[in-house]
C-alpha positions as CSV (number, residue, x, y, z in Angstrom):
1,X,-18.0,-15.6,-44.6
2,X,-17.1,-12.2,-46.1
3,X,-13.6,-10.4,-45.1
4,X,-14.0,-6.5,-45.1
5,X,-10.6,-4.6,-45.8
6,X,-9.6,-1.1,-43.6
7,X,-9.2,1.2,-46.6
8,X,-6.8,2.9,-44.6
9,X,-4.5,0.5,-43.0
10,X,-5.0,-2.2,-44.3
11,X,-6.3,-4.6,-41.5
12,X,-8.6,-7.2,-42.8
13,X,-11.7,-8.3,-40.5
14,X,-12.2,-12.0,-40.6
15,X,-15.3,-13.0,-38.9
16,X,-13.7,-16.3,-38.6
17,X,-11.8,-14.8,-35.9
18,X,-13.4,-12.1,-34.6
19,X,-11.9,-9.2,-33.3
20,X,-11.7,-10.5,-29.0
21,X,-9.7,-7.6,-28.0
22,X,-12.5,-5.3,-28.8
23,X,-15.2,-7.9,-27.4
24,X,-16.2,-9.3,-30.7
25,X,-16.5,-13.5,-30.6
26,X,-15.4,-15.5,-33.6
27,X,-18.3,-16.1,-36.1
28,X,-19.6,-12.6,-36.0
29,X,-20.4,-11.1,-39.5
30,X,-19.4,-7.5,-40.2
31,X,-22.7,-7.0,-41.3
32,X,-23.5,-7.8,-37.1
33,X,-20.7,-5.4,-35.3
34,X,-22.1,-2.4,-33.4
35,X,-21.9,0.8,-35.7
36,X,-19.4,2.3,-33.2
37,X,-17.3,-0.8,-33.9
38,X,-13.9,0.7,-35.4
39,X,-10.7,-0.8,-37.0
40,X,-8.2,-2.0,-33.9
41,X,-4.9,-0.8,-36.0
42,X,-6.0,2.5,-36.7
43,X,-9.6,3.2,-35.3
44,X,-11.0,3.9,-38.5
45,X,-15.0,3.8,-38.7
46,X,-17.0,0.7,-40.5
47,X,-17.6,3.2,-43.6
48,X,-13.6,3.0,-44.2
49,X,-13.9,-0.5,-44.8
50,X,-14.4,-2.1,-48.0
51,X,-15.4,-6.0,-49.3
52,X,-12.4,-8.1,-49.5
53,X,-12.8,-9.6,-53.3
């Protein structure tokens, strides 16, 4: 599965994991989290991040 980087802090989603604290189960793509989903470090939006290469 594909990471996605926060372009502003730096926090790597890994659908591996998930993000739990923010009700998202391991496995979920970042393709699949709810627009309003937003970066746990530093709250910014999906558009702020960017495909982990």
């Amino acid at each position: 599965m594909k990471k996605y980087v926060c372009d502003v802090c730096g926090y790597i989603y890994d659908p591996a994991e998930g993000d739990p604290d923010s009700g998202i189960a391991p496995g979920a793509a970042f393709e699949d989290l709810p627009d309003d989903w937003v970066c746990p470090v530093c709250g910014a939006p999906k558009e702020d991040f960017t495909l982990e290469e």
